[in-house]
PDB file of the backbone (N, CA, C, O) and the ligand in Angstrom, with CONECT records:
HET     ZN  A 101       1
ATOM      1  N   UNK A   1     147.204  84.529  56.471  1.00  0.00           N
ATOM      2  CA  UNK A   1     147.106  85.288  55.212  1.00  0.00           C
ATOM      3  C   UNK A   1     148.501  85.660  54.716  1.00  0.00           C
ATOM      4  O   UNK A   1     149.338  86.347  55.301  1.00  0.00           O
ATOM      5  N   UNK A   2     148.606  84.947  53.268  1.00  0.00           N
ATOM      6  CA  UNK A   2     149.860  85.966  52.805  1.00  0.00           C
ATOM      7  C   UNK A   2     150.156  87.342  52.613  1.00  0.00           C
ATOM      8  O   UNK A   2     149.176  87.971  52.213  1.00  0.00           O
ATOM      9  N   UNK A   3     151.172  88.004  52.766  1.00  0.00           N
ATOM     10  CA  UNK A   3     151.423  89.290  52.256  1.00  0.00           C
ATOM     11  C   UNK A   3     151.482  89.477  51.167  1.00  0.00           C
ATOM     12  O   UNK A   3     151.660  88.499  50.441  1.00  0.00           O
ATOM     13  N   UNK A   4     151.380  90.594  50.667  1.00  0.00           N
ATOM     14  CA  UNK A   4     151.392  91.410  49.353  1.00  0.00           C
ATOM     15  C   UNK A   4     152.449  92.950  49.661  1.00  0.00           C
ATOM     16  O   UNK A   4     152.371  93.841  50.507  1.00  0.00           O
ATOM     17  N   UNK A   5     153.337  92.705  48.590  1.00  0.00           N
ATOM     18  CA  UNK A   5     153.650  94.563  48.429  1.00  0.00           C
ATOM     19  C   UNK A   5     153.053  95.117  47.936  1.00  0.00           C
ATOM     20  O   UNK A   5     152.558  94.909  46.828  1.00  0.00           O
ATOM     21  N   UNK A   6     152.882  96.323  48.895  1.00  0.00           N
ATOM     22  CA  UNK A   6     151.569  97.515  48.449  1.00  0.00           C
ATOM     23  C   UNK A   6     152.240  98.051  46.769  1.00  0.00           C
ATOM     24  O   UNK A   6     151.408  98.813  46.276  1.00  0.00           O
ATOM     25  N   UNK A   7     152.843  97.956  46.299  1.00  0.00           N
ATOM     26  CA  UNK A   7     153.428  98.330  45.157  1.00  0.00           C
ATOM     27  C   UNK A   7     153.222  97.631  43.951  1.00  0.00           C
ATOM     28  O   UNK A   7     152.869  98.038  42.844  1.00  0.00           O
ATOM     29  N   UNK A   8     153.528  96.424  44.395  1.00  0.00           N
ATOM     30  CA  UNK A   8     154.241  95.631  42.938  1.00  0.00           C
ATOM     31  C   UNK A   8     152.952  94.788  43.068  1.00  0.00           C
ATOM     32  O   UNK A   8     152.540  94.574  41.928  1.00  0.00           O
ATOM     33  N   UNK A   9     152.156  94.227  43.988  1.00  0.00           N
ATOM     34  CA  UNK A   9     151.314  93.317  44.620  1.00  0.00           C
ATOM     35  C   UNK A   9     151.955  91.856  44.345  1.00  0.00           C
ATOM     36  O   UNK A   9     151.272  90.833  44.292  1.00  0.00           O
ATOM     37  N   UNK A  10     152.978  91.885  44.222  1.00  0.00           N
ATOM     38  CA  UNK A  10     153.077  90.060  44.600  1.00  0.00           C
ATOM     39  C   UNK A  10     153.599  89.959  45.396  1.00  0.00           C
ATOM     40  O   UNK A  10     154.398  90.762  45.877  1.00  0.00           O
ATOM     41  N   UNK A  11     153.230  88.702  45.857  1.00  0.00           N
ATOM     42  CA  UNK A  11     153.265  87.487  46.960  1.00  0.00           C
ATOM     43  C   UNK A  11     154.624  87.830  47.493  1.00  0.00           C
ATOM     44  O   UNK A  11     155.526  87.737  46.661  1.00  0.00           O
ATOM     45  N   UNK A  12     155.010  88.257  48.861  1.00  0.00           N
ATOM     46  CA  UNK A  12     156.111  87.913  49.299  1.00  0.00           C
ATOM     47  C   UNK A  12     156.289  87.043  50.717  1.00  0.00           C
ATOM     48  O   UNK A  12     155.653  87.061  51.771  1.00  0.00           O
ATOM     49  N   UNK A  13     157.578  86.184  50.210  1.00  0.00           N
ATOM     50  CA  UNK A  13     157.386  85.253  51.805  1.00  0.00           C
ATOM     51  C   UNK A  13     158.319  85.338  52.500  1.00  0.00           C
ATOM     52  O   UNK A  13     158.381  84.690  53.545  1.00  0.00           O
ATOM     53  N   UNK A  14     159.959  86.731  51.827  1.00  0.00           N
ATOM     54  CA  UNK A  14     160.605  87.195  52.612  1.00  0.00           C
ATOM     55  C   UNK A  14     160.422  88.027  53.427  1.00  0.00           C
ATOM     56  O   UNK A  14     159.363  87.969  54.054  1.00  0.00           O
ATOM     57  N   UNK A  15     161.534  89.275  53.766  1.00  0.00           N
ATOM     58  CA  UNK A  15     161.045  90.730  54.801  1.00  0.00           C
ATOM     59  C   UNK A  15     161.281  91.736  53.521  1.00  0.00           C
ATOM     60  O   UNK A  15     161.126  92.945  53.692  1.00  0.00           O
ATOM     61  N   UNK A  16     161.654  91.223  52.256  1.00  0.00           N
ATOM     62  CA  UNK A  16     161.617  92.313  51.017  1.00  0.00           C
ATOM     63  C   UNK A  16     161.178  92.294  50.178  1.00  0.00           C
ATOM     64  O   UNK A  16     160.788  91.151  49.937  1.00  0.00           O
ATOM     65  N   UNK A  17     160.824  93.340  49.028  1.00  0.00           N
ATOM     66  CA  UNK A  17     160.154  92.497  48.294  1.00  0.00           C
ATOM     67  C   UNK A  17     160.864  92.031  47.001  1.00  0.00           C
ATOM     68  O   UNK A  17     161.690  92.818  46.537  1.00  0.00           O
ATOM     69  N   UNK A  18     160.689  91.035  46.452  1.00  0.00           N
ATOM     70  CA  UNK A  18     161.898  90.279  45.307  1.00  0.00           C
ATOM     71  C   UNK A  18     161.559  91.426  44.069  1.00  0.00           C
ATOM     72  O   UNK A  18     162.060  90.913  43.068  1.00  0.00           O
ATOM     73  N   UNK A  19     160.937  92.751  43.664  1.00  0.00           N
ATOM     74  CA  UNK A  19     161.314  93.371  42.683  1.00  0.00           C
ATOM     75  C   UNK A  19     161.079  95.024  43.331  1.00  0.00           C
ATOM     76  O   UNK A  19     161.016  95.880  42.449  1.00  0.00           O
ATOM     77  N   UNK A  20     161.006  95.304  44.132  1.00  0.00           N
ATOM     78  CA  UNK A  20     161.536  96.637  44.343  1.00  0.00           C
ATOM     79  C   UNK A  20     162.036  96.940  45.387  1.00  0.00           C
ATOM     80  O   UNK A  20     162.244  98.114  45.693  1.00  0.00           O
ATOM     81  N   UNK A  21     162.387  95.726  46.293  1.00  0.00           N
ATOM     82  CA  UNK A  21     163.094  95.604  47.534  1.00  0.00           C
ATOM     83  C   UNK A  21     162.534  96.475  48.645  1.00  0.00           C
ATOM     84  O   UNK A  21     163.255  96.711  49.614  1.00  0.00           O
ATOM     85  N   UNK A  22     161.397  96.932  48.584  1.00  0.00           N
ATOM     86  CA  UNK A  22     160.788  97.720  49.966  1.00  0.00           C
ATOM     87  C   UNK A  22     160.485  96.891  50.645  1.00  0.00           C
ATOM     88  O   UNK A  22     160.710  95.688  50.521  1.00  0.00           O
ATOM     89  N   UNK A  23     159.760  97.612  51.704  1.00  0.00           N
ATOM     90  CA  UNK A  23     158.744  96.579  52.792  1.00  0.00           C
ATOM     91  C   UNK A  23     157.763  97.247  53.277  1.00  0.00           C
ATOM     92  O   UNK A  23     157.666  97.546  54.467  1.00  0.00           O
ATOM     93  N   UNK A  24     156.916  97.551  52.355  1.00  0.00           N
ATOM     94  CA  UNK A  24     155.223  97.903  52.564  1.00  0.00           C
ATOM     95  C   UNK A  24     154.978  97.010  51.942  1.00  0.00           C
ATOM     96  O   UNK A  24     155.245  96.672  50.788  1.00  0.00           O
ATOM     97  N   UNK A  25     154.124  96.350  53.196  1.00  0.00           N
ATOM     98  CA  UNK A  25     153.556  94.948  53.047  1.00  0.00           C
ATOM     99  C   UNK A  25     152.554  94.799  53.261  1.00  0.00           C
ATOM    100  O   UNK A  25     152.547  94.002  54.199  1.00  0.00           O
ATOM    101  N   UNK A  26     150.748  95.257  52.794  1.00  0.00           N
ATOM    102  CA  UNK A  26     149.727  94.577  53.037  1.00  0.00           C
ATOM    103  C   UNK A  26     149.227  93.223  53.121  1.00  0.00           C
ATOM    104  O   UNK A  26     149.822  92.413  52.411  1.00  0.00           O
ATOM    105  N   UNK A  27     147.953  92.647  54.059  1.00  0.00           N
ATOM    106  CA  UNK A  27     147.421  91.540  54.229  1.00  0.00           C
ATOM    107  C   UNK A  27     146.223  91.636  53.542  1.00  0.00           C
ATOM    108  O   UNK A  27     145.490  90.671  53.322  1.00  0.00           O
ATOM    109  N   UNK A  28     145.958  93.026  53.122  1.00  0.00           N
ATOM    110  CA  UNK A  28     144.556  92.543  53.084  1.00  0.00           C
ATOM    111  C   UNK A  28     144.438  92.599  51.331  1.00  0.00           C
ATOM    112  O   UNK A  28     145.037  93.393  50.606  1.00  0.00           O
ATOM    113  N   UNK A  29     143.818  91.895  51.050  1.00  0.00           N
ATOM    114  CA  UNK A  29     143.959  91.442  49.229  1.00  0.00           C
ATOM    115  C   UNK A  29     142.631  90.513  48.641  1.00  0.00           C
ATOM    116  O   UNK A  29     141.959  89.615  49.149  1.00  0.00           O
ATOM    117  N   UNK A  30     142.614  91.072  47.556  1.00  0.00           N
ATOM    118  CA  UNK A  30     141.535  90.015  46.920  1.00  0.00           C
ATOM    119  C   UNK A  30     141.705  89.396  45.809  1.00  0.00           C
ATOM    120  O   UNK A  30     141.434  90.385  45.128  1.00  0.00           O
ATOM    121  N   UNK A  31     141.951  88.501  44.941  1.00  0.00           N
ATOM    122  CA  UNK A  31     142.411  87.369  44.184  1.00  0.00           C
ATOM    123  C   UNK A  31     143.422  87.021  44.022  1.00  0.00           C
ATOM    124  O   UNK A  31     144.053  87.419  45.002  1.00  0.00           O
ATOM    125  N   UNK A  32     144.125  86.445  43.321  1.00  0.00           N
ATOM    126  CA  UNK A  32     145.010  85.900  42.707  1.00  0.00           C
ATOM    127  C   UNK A  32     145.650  85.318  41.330  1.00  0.00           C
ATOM    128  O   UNK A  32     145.074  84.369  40.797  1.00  0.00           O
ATOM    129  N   UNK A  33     146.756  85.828  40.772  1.00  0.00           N
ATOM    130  CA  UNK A  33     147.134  85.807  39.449  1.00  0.00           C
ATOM    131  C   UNK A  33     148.521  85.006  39.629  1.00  0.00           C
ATOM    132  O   UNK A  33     149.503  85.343  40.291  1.00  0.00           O
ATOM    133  N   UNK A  34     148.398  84.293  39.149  1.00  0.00           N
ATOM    134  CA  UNK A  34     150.021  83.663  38.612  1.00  0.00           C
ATOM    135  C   UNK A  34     150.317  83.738  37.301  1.00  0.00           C
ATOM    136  O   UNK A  34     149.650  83.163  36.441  1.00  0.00           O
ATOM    137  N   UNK A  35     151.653  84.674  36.986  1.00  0.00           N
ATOM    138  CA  UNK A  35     152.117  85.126  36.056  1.00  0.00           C
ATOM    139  C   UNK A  35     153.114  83.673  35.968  1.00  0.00           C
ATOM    140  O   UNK A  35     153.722  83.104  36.875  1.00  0.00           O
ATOM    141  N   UNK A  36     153.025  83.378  34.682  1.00  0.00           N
ATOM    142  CA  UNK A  36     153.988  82.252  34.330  1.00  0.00           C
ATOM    143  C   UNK A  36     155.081  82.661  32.906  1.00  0.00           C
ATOM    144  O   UNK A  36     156.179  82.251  32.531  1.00  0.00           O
ATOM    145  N   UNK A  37     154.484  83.279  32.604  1.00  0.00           N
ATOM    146  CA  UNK A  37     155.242  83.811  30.771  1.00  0.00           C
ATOM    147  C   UNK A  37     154.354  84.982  30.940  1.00  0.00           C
ATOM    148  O   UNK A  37     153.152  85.028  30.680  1.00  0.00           O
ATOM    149  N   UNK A  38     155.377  86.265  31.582  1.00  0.00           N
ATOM    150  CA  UNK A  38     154.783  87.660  30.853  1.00  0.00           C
ATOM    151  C   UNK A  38     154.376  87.593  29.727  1.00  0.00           C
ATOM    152  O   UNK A  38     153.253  87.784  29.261  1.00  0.00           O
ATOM    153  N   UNK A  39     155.088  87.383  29.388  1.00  0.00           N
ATOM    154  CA  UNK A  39     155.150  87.909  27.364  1.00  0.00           C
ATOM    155  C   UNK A  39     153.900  87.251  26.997  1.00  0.00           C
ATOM    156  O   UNK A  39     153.074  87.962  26.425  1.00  0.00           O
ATOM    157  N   UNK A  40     153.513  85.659  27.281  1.00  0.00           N
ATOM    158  CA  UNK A  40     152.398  85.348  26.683  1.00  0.00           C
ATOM    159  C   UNK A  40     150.673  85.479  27.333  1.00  0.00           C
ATOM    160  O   UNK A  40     149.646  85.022  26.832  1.00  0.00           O
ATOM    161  N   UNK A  41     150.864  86.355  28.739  1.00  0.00           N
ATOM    162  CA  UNK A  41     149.721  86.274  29.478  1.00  0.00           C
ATOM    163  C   UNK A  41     148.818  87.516  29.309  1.00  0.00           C
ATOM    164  O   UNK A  41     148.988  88.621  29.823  1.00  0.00           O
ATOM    165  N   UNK A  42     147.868  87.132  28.522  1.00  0.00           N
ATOM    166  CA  UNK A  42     147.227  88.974  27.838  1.00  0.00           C
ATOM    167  C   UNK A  42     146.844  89.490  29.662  1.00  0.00           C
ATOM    168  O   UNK A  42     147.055  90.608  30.133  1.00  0.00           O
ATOM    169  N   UNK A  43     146.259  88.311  30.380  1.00  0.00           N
ATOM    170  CA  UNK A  43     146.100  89.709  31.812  1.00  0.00           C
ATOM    171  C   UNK A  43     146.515  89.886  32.282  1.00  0.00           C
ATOM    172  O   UNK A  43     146.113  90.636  33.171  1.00  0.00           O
ATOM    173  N   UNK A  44     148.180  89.297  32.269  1.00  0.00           N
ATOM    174  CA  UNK A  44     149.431  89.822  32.692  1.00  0.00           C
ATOM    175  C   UNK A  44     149.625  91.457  32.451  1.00  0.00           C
ATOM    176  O   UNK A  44     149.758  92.412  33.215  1.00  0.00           O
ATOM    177  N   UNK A  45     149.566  91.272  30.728  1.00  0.00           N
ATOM    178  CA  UNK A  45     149.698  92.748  30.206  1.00  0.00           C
ATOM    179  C   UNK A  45     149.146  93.832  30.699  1.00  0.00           C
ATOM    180  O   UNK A  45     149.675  94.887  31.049  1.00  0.00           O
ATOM    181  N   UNK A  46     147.404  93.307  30.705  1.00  0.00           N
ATOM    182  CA  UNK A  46     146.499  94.342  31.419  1.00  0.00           C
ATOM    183  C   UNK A  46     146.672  95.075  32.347  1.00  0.00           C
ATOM    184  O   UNK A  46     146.631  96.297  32.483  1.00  0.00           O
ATOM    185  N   UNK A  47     146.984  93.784  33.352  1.00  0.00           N
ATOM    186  CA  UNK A  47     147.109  94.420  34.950  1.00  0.00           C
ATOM    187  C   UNK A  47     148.891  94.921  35.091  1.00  0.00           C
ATOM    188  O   UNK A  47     149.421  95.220  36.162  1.00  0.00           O
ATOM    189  N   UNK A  48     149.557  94.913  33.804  1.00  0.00           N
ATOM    190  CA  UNK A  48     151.188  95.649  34.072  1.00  0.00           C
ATOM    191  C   UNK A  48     151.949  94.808  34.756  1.00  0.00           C
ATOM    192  O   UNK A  48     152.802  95.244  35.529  1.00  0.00           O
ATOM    193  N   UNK A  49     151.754  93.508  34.574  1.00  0.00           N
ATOM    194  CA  UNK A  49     152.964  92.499  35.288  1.00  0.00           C
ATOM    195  C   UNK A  49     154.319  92.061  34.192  1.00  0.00           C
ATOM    196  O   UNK A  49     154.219  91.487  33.107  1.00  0.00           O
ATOM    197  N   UNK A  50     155.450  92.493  34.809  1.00  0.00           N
ATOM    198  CA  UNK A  50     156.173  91.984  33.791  1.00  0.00           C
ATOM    199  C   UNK A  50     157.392  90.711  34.225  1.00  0.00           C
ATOM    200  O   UNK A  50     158.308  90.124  33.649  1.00  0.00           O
ATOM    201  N   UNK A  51     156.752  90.719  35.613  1.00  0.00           N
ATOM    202  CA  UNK A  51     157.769  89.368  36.276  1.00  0.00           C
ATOM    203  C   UNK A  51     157.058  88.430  36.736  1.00  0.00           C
ATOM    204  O   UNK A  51     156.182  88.566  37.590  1.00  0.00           O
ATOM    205  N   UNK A  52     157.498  87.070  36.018  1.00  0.00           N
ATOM    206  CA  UNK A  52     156.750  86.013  36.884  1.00  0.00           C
ATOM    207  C   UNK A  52     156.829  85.929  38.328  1.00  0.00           C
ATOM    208  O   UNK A  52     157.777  86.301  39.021  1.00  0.00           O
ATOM    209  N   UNK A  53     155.450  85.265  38.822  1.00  0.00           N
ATOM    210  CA  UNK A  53     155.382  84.937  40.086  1.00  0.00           C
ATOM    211  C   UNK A  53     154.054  85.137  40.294  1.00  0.00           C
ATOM    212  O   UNK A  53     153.365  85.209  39.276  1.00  0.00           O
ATOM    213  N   UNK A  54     153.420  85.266  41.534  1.00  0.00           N
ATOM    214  CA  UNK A  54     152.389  85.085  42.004  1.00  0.00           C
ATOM    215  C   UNK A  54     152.023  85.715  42.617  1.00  0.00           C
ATOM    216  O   UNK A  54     152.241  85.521  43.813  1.00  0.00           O
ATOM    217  N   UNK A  55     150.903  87.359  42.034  1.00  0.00           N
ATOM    218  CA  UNK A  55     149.944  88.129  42.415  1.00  0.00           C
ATOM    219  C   UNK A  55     148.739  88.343  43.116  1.00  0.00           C
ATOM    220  O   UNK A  55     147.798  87.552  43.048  1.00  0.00           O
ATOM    221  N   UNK A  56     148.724  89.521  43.879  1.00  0.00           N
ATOM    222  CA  UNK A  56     147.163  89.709  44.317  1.00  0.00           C
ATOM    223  C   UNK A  56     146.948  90.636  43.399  1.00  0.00           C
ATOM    224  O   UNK A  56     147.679  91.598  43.162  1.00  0.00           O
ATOM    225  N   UNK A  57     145.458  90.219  42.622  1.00  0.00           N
ATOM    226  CA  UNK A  57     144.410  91.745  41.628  1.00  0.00           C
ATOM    227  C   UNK A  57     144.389  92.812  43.160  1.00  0.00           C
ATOM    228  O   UNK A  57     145.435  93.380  43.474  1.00  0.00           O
ATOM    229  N   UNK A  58     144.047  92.861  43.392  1.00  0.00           N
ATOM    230  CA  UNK A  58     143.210  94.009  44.698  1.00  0.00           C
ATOM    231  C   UNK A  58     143.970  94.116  45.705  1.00  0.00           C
ATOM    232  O   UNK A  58     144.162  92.957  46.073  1.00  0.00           O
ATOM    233  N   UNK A  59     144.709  95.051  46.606  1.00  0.00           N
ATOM    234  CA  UNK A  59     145.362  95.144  47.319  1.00  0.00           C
ATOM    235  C   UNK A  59     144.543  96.434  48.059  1.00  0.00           C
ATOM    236  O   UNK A  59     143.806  97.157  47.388  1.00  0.00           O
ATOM    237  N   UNK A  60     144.780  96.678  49.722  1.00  0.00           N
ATOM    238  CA  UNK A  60     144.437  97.940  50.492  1.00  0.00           C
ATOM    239  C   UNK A  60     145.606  98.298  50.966  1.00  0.00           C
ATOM    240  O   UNK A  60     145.707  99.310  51.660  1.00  0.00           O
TER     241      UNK A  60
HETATM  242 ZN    ZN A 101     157.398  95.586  45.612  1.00  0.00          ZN2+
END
């Protein structure tokens, strides 16, 4: 299972996380969003993503 930061919820495959540099790191998660163009992704907006990359919706 990939990790997730309990924060930001995207995908990390370092020991930090690439936008707020912590390391609270959950496993446990439920879907997945890939942000490709903030600007043009309305459920980007929804769910408050403003950096590309590749999300979990649901995080514990
Ligand atoms: Zn983070």
């Amino acid at each position: 299972m990939k990790k997730v930061c309990k924060l930001c919820k995207i995908f990390v495959e370092g020991t930090t996380c690439p936008i707020c540099k912590g390391n609270q790191f959950t496993e446990t998660w439920k879907g997945r969003i890939y942000v490709s163009n903030s600007e043009k992704s309305e459920i980007a907006e929804k769910v408050g993503l403003k950096i590309k990359g590749e999300y979990a919706i649901k995080t514990k």
